[in-house]
C-alpha positions as CSV (number, residue, x, y, z in Angstrom):
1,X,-20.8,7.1,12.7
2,X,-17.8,9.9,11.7
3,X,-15.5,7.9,14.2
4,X,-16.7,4.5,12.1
5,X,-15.8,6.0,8.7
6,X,-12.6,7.9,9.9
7,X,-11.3,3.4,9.7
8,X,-13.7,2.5,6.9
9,X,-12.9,4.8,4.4
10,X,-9.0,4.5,4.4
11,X,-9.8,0.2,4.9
12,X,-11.6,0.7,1.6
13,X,-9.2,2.9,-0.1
14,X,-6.3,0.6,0.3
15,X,-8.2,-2.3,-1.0
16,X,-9.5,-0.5,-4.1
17,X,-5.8,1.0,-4.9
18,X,-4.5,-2.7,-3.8
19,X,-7.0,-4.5,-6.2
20,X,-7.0,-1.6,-9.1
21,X,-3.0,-1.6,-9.3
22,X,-3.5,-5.3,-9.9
23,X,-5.9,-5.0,-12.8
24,X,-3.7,-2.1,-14.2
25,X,-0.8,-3.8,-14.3
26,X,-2.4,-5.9,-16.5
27,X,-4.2,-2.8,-18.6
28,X,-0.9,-1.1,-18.7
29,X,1.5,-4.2,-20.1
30,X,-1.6,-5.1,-22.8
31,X,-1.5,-1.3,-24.1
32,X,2.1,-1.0,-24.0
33,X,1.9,1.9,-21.9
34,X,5.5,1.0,-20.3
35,X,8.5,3.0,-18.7
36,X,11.1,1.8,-20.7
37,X,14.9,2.2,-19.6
38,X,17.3,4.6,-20.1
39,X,20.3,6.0,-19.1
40,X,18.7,8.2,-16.4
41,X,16.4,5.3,-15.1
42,X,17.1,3.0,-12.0
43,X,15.2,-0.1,-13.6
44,X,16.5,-2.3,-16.4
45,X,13.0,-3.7,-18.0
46,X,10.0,-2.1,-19.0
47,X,7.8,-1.6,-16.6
48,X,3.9,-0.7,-16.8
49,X,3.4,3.1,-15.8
50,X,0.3,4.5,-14.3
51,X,-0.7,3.0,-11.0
52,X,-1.5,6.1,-9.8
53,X,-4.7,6.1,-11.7
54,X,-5.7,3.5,-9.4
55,X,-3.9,5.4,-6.2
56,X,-6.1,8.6,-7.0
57,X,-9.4,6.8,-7.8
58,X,-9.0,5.4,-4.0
59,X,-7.8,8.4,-2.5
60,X,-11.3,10.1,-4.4
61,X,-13.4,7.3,-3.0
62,X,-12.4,7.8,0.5
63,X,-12.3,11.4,1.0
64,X,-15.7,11.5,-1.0
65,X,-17.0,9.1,1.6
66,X,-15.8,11.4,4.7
67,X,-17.4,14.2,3.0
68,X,-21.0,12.1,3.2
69,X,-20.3,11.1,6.2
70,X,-19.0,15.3,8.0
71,X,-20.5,18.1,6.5
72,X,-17.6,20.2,8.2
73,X,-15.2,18.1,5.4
74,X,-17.2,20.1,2.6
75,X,-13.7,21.7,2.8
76,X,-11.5,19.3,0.8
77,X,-14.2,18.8,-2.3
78,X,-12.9,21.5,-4.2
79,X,-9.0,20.2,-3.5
80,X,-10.0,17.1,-4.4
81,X,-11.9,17.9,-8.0
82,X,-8.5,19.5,-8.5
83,X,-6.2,17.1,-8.1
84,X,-8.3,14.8,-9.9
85,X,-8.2,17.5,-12.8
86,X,-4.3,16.7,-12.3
87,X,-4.6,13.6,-12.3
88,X,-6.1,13.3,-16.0
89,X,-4.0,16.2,-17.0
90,X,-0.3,14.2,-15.6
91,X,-1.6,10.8,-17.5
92,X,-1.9,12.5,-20.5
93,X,1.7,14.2,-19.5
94,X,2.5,10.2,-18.8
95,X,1.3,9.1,-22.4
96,X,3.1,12.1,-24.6
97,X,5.3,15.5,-22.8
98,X,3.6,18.2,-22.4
99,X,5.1,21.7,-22.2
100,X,6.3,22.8,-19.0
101,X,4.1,26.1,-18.7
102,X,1.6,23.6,-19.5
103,X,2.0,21.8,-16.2
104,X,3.0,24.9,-14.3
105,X,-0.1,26.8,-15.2
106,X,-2.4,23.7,-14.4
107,X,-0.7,23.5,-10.9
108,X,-0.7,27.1,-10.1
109,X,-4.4,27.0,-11.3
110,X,-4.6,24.2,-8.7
111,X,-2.5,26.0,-5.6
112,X,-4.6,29.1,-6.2
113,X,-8.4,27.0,-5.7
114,X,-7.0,25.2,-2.9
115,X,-5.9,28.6,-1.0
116,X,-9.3,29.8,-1.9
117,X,-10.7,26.8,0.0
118,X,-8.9,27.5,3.2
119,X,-10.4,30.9,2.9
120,X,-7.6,32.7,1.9
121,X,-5.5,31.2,4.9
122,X,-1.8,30.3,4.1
123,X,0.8,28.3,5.7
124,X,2.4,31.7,7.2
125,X,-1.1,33.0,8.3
126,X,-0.3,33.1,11.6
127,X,3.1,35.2,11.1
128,X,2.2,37.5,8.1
129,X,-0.3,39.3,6.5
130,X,-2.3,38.1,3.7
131,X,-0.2,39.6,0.9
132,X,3.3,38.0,2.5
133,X,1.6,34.6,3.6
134,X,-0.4,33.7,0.2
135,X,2.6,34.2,-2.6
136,X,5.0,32.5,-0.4
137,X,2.6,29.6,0.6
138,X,1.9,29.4,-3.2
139,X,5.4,29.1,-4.5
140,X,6.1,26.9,-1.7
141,X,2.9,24.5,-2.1
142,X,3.9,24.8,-6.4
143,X,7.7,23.4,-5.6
144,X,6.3,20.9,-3.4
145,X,4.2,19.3,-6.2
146,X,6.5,19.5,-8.4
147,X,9.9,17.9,-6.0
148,X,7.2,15.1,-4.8
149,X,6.7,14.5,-8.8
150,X,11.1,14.7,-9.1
151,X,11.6,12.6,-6.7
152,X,10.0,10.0,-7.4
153,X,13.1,8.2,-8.8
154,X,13.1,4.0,-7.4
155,X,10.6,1.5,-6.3
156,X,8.8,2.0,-3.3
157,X,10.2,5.9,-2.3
158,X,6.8,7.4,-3.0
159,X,5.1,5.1,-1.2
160,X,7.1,5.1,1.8
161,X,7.1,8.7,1.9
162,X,3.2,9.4,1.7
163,X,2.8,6.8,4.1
164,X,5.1,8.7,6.7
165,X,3.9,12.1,6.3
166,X,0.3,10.9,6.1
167,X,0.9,9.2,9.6
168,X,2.3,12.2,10.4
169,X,-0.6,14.2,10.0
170,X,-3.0,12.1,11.5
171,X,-0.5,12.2,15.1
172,X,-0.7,15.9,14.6
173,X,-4.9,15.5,14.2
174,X,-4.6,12.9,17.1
175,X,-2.9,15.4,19.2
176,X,-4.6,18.6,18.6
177,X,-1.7,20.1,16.9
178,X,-3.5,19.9,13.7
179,X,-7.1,20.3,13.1
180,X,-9.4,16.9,13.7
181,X,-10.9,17.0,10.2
182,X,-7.3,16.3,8.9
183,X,-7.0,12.7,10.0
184,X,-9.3,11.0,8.1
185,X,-7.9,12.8,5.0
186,X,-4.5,12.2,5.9
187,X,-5.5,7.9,6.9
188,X,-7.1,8.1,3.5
189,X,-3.9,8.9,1.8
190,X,-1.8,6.3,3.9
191,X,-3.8,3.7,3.4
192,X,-4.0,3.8,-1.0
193,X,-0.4,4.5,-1.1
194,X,-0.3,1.3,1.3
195,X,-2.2,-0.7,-1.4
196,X,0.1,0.6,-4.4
197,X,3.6,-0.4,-2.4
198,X,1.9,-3.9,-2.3
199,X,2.9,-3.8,-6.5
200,X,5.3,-1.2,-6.3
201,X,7.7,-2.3,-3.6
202,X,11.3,-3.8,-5.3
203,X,11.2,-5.0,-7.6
204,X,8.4,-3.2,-8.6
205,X,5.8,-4.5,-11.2
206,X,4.4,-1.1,-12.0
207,X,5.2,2.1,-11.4
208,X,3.2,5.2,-10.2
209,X,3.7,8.1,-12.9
210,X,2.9,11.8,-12.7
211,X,-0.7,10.7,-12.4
212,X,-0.2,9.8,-9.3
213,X,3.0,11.7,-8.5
214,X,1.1,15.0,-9.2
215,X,-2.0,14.7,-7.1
216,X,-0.5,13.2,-4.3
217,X,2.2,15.7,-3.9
218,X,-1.2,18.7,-4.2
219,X,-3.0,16.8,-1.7
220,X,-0.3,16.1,0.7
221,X,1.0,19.7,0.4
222,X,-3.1,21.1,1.1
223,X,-3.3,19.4,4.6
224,X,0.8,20.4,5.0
225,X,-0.7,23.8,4.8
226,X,-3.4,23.6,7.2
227,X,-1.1,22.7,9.7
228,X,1.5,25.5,9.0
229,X,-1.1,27.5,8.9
230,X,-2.0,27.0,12.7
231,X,-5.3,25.6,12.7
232,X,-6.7,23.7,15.2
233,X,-4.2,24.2,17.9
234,X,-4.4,22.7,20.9
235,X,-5.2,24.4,24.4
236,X,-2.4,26.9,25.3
237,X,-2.2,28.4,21.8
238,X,0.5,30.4,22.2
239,X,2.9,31.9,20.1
240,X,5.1,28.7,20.7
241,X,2.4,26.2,19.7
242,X,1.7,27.9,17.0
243,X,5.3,27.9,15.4
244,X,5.1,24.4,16.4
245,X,2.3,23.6,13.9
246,X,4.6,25.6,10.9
247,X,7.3,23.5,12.1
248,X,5.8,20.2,11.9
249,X,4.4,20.6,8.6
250,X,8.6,21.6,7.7
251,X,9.6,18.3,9.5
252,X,7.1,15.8,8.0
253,X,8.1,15.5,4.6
254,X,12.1,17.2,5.5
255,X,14.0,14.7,3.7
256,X,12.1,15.5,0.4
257,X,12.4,18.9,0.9
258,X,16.4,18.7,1.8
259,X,17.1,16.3,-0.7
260,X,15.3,17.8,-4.0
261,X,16.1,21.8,-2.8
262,X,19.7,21.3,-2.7
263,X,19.6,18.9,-5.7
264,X,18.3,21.4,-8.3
265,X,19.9,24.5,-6.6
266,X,23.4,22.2,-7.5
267,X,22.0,21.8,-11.3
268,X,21.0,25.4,-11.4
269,X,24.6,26.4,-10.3
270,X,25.7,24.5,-13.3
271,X,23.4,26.4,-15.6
272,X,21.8,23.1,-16.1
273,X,18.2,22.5,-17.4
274,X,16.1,21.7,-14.1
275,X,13.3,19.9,-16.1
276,X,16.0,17.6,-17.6
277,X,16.1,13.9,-16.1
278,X,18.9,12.9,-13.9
279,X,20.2,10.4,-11.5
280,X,21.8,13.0,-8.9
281,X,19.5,12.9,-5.8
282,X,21.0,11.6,-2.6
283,X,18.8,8.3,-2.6
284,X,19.8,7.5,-6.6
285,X,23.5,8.1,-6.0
286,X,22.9,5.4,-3.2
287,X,21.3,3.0,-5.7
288,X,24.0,3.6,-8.1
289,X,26.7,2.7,-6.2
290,X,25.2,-0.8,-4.8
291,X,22.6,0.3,-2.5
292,X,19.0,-2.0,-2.9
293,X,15.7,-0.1,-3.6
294,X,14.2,-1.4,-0.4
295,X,17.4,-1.0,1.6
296,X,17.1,3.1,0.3
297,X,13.6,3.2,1.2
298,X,13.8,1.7,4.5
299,X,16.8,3.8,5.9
300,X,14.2,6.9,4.4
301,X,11.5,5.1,6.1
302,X,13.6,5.3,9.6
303,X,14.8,9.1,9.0
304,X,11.1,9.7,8.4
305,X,9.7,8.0,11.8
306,X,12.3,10.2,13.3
307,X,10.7,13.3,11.8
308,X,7.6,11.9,12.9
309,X,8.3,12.1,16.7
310,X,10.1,15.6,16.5
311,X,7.1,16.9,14.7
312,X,4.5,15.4,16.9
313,X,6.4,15.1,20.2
314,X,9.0,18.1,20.1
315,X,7.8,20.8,18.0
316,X,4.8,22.1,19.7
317,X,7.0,23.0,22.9
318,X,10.4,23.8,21.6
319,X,10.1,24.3,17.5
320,X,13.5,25.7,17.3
321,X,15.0,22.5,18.8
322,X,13.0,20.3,17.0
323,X,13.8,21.8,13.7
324,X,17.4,21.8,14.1
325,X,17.0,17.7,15.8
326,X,15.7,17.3,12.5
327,X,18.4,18.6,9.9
328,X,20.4,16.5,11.7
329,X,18.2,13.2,11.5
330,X,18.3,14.2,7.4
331,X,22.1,14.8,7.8
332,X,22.4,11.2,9.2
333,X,20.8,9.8,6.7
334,X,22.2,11.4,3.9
335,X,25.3,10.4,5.3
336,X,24.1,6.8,5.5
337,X,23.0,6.7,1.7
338,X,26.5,7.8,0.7
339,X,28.2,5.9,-1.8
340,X,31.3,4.8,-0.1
341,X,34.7,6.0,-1.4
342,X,36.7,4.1,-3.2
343,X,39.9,2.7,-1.7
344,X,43.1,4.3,-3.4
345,X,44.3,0.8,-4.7
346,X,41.2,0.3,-6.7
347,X,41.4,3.5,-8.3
348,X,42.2,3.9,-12.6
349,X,45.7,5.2,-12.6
């Protein structure tokens, strides 16, 4: 019956977010609740924002249905009623600013009862006491909702990137690398964000917002954390399996990670406001100068795939390896998403 609902649940998920993005598009134009362009934006018409609310209300259905179905999955409830707390707190966020130690405080709220849920177990657990392992596994779970939330900048990048570190996950589960109870959670995740890129892919007809943003970044960063925290390891267990876990959970979502850490430490250098909109990450830069939405996303999609095999195939026998294999995959990519120079004649004199 588990093995039955590990596939239903996600099935069902992507055809509730497929169906509800539908219906909200529809919602979302009537109520004017539109993303209108800017200078800063990467579309050129209004487009309805808030597909998310259908993402999360699929992403709720499904894990609530793995709960019923594996009492050992009592884990993620309290995660979940979280993030769906986020959820309600980013549309509001969506449909008039709130403050930023508004959001912040939420989150942290959020990061602190999902540590609590994995019984006080960070993602450094395995390396470092309690009072090392839970401050840094918070600050780095906070940054990660917030960078999934930044960079969500063009149609499609979101989806294509829960999709890959949610397939991800489930290898790890697969494997034994993570814990088993992660791959239904993580298949859950794939398969709504699945059903949103069916409306969201370029040119998109709705967009996700930080109501979907938000709790998807939480979630994805809770079962990141279970694998850093070296869970479930496989037979062998040793010091290098267990590094491999930490490692895998760094490799999974690395091009997010690369791509939003050096962006802001560049603003910050330039005693720029981080919260302020922008168009400077690697993938809008590419956009700007030419590049199509889908082409972006793809060439992501391929980096990501990549970082899928290191972290799956690699990192449990030679972390070190893998982890450098994988700057290098980012590298490549970032140099593939760079605007090409332009030729000296064509320049203003």
């Amino acid at each position: 019956m588990v093995g039955f609902t590990v596939l239903a649940a996600p099935a069902f998920a992507f055809a509730l977010a497929c169906l509800g993005t539908r219906v909200l598009i529809g919602v979302l134009t009537r109520r004017a609740v539109l993303d209108r362009p800017n200078e800063r934006s990467s579309h050129t018409a209004p487009v309805p924002r808030g597909g998310g609310l259908a993402v999360v209300a699929a992403i709720a259905v499904g894990w609530v249905w793995l709960l019923a179905a594996d009492a050992e999955a009592g884990r993620w409830l309290a995660p979940l009623s979280v993030a769906l707390a986020l959820a309600a707190l980013s549309f509001v966020d969506d449909l008039r600013s709130l403050g930023a130690g508004v959001r912040l405080g939420a989150q942290a709220l959020a990061v602190a009862v999902g540590l609590w849920a994995l019984d006080g177990h960070g993602a450094l657990a395995a390396f470092a006491p309690a009072w090392i392992d839970l401050p840094l596994t918070a600050l780095g779970w906070l940054w990660f909702v917030n960078l999934y939330n930044f960079m969500d900048g063009i149609d499609g990048i979101t989806g294509t990137e829960t999709v890959s570190i949610g397939l991800g996950l489930a290898g790890l589960a697969v494997l034994g690398i993570a814990p088993a109870a992660v791959l239904g959670p993580a298949l859950v995740l794939v398969a709504a964000a699945a059903g949103f890129m069916v409306w969201n892919w370029h040119p998109a007809r709705i967009f996700l917002g930080d109501v979907g943003s938000v709790p998807l970044g939480y979630l994805l960063g809770l079962l990141l954390v279970v694998v850093a925290g070296g869970e479930g390891e496989g037979e062998g267990g040793g010091g290098a399996t267990v590094a491999g876990g930490l490692v895998a959970a760094l490799l999974l979502p690395l091009v997010y990670l690369v791509d939003a850490t050096l962006t802001l430490g560049r603003r910050l250098a330039r005693g720029e406001n981080p919260a302020r909109a922008h168009r400077e990450h690697v993938y809008q830069r590419a956009v700007i100068a030419g590049a199509s939405h889908s082409a972006v996303c793809l060439r992501i999609a391929a980096a990501n795939l990549v970082l899928v095999g290191l972290a799956c195939f690699l990192a449990p026998a030679a972390p070190l390896v893998a982890l450098a294999a994988g700057a290098v995959a980012v590298a490549v990519l970032f140099a593939a998403l760079r605007p090409a120079p332009v030729p000296t004649s064509a320049r203003r004199t």
